[in-house]
C-alpha positions in Angstrom: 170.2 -37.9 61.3 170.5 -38.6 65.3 172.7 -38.2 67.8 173.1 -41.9 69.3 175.5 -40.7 72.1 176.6 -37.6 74.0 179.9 -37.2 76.1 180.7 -34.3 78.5 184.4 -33.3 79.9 184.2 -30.3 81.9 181.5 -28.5 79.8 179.4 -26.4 82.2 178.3 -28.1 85.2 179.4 -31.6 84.7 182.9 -33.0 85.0 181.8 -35.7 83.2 178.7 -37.4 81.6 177.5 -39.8 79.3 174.0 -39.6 77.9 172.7 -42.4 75.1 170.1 -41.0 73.1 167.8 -42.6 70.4 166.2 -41.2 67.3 162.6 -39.9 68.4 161.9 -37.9 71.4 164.1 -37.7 74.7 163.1 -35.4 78.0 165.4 -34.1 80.2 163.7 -33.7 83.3 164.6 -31.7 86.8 164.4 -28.9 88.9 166.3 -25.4 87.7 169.6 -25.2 87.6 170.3 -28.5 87.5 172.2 -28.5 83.9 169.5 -29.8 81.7 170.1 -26.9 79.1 173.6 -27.7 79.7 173.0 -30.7 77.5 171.1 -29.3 74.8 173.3 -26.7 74.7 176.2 -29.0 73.9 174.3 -30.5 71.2 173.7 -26.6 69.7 177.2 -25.9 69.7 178.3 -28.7 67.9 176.2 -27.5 64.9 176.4 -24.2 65.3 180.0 -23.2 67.0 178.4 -21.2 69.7 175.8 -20.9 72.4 172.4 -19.4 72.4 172.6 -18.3 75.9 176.6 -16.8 76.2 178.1 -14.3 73.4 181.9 -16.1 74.6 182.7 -19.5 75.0 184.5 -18.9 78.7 181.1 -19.8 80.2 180.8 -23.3 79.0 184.0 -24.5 80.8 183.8 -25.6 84.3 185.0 -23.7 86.8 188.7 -24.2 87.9 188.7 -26.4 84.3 191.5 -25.2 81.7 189.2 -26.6 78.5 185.9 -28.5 77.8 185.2 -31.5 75.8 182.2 -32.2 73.5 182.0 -35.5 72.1 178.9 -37.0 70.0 178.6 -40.2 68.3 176.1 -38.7 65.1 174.3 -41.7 63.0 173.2 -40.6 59.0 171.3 -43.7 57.2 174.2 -46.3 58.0 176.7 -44.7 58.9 177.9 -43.4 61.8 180.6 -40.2 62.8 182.5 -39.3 65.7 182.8 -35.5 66.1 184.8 -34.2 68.9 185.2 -30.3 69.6 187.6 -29.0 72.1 186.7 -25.7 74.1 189.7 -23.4 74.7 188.7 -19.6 75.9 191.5 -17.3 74.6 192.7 -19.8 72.6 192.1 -21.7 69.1 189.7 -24.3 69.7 190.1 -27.9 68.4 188.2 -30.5 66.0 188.3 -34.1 65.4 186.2 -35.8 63.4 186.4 -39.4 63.6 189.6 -39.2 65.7 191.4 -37.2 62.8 193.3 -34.3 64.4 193.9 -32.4 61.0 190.4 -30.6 60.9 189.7 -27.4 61.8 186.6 -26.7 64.3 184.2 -25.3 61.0 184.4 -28.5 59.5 182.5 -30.5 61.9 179.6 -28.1 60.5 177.2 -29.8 58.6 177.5 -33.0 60.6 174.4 -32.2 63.4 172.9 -29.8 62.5 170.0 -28.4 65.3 167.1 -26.5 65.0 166.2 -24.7 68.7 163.5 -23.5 70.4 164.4 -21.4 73.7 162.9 -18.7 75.4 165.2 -16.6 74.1 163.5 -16.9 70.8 161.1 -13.5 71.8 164.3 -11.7 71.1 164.0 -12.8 67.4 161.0 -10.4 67.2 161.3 -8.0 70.5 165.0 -7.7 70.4 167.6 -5.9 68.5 168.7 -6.1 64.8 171.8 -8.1 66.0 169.7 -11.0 66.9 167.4 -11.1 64.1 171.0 -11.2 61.5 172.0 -13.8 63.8 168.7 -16.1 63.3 169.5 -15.3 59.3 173.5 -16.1 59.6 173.1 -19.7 61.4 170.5 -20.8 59.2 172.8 -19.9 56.2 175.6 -22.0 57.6 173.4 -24.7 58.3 172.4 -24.8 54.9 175.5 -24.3 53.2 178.5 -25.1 55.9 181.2 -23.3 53.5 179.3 -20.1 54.5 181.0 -20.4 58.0 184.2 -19.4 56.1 182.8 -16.6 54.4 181.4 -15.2 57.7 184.9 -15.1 58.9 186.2 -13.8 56.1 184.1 -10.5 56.0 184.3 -10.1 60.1 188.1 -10.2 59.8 187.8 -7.6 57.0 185.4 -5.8 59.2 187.8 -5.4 61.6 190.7 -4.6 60.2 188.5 -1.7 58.3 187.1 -0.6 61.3 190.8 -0.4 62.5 192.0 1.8 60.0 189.2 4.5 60.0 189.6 4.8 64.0 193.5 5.6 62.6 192.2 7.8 59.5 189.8 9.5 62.3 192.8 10.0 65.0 194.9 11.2 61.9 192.2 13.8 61.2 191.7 15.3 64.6 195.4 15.7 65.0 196.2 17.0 61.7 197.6 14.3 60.0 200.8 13.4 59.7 202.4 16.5 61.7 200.0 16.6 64.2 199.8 13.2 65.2 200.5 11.7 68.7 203.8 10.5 70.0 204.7 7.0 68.2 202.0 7.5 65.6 204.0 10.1 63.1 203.8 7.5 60.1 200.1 6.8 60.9 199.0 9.6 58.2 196.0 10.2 56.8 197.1 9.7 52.9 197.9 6.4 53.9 195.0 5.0 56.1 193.3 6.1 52.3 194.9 4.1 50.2 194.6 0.8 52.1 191.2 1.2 53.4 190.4 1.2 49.4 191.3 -2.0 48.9 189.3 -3.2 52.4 186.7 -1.8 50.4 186.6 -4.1 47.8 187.3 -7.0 50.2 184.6 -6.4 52.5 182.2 -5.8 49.7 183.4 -8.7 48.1 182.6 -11.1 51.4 179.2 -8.6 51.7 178.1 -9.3 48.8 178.2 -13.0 49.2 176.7 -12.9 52.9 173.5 -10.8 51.3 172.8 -13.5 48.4 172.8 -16.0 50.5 170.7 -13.6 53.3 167.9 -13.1 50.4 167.7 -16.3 48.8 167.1 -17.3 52.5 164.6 -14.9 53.2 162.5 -15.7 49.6 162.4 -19.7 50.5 161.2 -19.2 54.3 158.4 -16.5 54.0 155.8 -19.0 52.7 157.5 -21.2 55.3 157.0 -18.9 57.9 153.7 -18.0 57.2 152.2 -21.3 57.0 153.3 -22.5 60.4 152.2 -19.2 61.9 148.5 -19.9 60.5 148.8 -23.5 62.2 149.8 -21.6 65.5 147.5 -19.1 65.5 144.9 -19.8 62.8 143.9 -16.0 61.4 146.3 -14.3 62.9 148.3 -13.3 59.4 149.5 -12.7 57.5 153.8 -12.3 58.1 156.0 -10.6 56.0 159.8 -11.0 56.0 161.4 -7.7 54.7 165.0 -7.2 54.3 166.8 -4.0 55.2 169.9 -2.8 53.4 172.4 -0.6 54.9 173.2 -0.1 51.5 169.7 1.8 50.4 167.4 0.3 48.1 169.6 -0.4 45.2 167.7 -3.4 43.4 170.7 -5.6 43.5 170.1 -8.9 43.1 173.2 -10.8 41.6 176.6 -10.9 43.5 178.0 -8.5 41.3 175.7 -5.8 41.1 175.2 -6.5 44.9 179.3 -6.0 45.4 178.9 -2.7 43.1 176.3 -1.6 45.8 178.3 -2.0 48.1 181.0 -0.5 47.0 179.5 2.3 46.2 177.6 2.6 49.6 180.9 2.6 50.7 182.4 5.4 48.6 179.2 7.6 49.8 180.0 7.2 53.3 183.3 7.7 53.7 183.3 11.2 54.9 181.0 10.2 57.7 183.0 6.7 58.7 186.5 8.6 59.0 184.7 11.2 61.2 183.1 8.3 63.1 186.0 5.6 63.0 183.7 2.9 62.5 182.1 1.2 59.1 178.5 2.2 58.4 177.4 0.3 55.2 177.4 -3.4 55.3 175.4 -7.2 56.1 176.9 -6.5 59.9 174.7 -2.9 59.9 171.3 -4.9 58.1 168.2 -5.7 59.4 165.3 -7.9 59.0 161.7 -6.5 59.4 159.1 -8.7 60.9 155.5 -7.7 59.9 152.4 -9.2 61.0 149.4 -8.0 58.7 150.5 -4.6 57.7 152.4 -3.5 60.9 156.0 -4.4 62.2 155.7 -6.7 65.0 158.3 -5.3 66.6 156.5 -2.6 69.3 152.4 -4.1 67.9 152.7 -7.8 68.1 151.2 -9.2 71.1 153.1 -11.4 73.7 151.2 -14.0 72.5 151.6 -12.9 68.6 155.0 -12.6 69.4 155.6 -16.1 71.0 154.0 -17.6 68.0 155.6 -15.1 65.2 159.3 -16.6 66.6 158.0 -20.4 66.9 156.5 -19.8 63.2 160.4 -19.2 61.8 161.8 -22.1 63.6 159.7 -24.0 62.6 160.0 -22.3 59.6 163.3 -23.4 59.2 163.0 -26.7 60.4 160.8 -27.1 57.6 163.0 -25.6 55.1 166.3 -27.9 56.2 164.4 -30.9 55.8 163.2 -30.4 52.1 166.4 -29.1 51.4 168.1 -32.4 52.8 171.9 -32.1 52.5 174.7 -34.0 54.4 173.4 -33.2 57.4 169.5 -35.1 56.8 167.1 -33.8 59.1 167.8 -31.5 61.8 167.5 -32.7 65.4 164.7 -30.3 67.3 165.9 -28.5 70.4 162.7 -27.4 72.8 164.7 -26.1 75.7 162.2 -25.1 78.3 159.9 -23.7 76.2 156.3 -25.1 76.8 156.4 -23.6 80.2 156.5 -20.1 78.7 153.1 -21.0 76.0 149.5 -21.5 76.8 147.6 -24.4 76.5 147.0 -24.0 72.3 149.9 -22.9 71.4 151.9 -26.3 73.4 149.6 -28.5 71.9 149.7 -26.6 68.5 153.9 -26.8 68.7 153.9 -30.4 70.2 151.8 -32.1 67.3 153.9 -30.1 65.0 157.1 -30.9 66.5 156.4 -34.7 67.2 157.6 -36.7 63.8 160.8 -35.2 64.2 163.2 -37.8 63.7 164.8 -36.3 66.4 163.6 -34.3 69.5 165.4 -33.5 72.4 163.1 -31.3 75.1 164.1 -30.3 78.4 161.4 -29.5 81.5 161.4 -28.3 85.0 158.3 -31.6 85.6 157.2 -33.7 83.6 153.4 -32.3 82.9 155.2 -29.3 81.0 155.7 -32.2 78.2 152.7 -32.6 76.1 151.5 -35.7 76.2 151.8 -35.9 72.4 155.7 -36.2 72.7 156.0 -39.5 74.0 159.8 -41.1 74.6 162.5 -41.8 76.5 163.0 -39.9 79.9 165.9 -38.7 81.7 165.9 -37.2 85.0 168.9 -34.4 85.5 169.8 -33.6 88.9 172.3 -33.5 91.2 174.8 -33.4 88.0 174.1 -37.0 87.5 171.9 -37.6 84.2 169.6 -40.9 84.6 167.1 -42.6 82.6 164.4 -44.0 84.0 
C-alpha cells in the first residue's frame, strides 16, 4: 500500500497543495517552519483520526479558514481509493471515500494506515501513562479498524459515568436530596445509584474488550520489540513490556472473566469514586511498563537507551502490521525529523532498517540529515510551495 497523491485545502499552512508521491522513499526537505511535518502530518491523520503533535483538531485549519480538506489518492495491489476527510473544529467532521458521502470519518480507517517516527516518540518512554495507552490504542485500531468504535464506545460511557459520580458526590456533600442546591432537588443520591449500576456494566463491557485487545497486543510485540532493540543497540537488553491493571492483578484473561474484573473493581471502589467524582478503575486509568534489563526505563534508561527503547516499538510495530497484512497491506513509514535528534549508529542502524519499506516518507531541515541509505525522490518545502526537484 502507497499513497500515489496528496491534496491540501486549508490544512495548516497551505491554502492549497498537491504533492505526487511514489512507492519507495520521498524527502521533504527545507528550513523550520516551513510545513514539511504539515505534510506528513496529513498523511497520519488519515490513518489515525488525529495528530501526533495537537490533542484538538482546531490547529490543523488555517487561520481565518472555516474547515480543512485532506484528500489522498491510496493504491493496494491494483486497485486504487480515494479517501477524502473533512476537518470541522466544534463540529462533526466528514468522510468520503471514493466520492461516497454516506461514510462516517472511522471508516476511512484501515485504508492508509502509518507507522511514525517523531521526536515526540521519547514521550513513549519518558512521558506519562497517557501516552504510552495511546501508542497501545492506535496500534489496536490499526490492526483491527472496528476497534475505533469500541474506543468510542467506552469514552462516551466514561463520560457519562464520570458525570454522574460528580452528581452522586455533589448529592453527598449537600445531603442528598434535601440538601441539594437550587435546581438540583431531583438530583438525589438514590438515584445517581441506580443508574451508575448499569454504566457499570457498560463501561466494563467496552473495558473489557479494549484490554483483550491491549494484551494480545502486548504478547505479539514483545519479541518484536526486543529484537529491533538488539539491532539498535546490540547488548543493550533485554526489554520487557508489562501491563498494569487498574483493576489489580486478577489473572483475567478472557473477555468475560476480564468484564467480571472489572466489574468488581468497580463495586470495590465506589465509595472512593462518589467521594472523588471521578471513575478510578478502568483501560483509561492503565499503564504500560517499559523495562530495560531488570529496571523500568522510565527514570534509568539513558537518553540514548531511551531514543532506541521508542525506535525499537515502532519498529516494533511496523514489523508486526506487515506480518499481520490486512486491508490495509504494509504500512507507509513516517520519519518526521527524526535523524537529527540520533547519533551516527543509531541513523544508520534505523535507515538500513527502515529502507525496504514499500513506503517511506522522511522529512529534514538539509539534506545530509538523510542517510544516504534512503535513496528517492526529493522535495524541497519552502515558502509554502512543495517542489520536486
Amino acid at each position: 500500500m502507497y499513497v500515489a497523491h496528496l491534496s491540501l485545502a486549508d490544512f495548516r499552512s497551505y491554502a492549497r497543495v498537491e504533492v505526487p508521491l511514489d512507492p519507495g522513499v520521498t524527502a521533504f526537505v527545507g528550513p523550520n517552519g516551513q510545513g514539511k511535518t504539515n505534510l506528513v502530518e496529513a498523511v497520519g491523520y488519515l490513518a489515525t483520526l488525529g495528530s501526533h503533535r495537537v490533542a484538538s483538531d482546531a490547529p490543523l485549519v488555517r487561520l481565518g479558514a472555516e474547515r480543512a480538506v485532506i484528500r489522498a489518492s491510496v493504491v493496494h495491489g491494483d486497485r486504487q481509493q480515494l479517501v477524502e476527510l473533512e476537518i470541522n473544529p466544534g463540529k462533526a467532521n466528514r468522510a468520503r471515500i471514493n466520492r461516497s458521502s454516506q461514510v462516517r470519518p472511522r471508516d476511512v480507517l484501515g485504508i492508509v494506515r502509518t507507522v511514525l517516527f517523531a521526536p515526540e516518540d521519547l514521550a513513549l518512554v519518558k512521558g506519562d501513562p497517557g501516552e504510552r495507552r495511546r501508542f497501545l490504542d492506535e496500534l489496536i485500531t490499526a490492526r483491527a479498524p472496528r476497534m475505533a468504535g469500541v474506543r468510542q464506545d467506552y469514552d462516551r460511557v466514561l463520560r457519562q459515568r464520570n458525570t454522574l459520580l460528580k452528581s452522586a458526590a455533589l448529592a453527598r456533600r449537600h445531603g442528598g436530596r434535601r440538601g441539594a442546591p437550587p435546581g438540583r432537588a431531583d438530583s438525589g443520591l438514590g438515584a445517581d445509584m441506580s443508574t451508575l449500576d448499569v454504566w457499570d456494566q457498560h463501561l466494563a463491557r467496552s473495558g473489557a474488550e479494549l484490554l483483550a485487545q491491549r494484551l494480545d497486543l502486548i504478547a505479539a510485540l514483545l519479541p518484536l520489540a526486543d529484537k529491533a532493540y538488539e539491532q539498535l543497540a546490540p547488548g543493550g537488553g533485554p526489554i520487557g513490556l508489562e501491563y498494569r491493571n487498574s483493576a489489580g492483578e486478577t489473572g483475567a484473561t478472557t473477555r468475560e472473566e476480564l468484564y467480571e474484573a472489572l466489574l468488581a473493581a468497580l463495586a470495590d471502589v465506589r465509595g472512593q469514586e462518589i467521594e472523588r467524582g471521578v471513575t478510578l478503575v478502568g483501560p483509561h486509568r492503565d499503564d504500560l511498563l517499559l523495562n530495560l534489563g531488570r529496571l523500568p526505563a522510565k527514570g534509568y534508561a539513558s537518553h540514548g537507551e531511551s531514543w532506541s527503547y521508542a525506535l525499537a516499538l515502532r519498529l516494533a510495530s511496523y514489523d508486526l502490521l506487515r506480518a499481520e497484512g490486512g486491508p490495509g497491506g504494509e504500512p507507509v513509514l513516517v520519519l518526521d525529523d527524526v535523524f537529527a535528534e540520533l547519533d551516527a549508529r543509531r541513523r544508520d542502524r534505523l535507515a538500513e532498517l527502515v529502507a525496504p519499506g514499500e513506503q517511506v516518507l522522511v522529512t529534514a531541515a538539509v539534506d545530509d540529515d538523510v542517510p544516504s541509505v534512503l535513496a528517492g525522490a526529493r522535495f524541497t518545502v519552502a515558502g509554502g510551495t512543495v517542489e520536486r526537484r
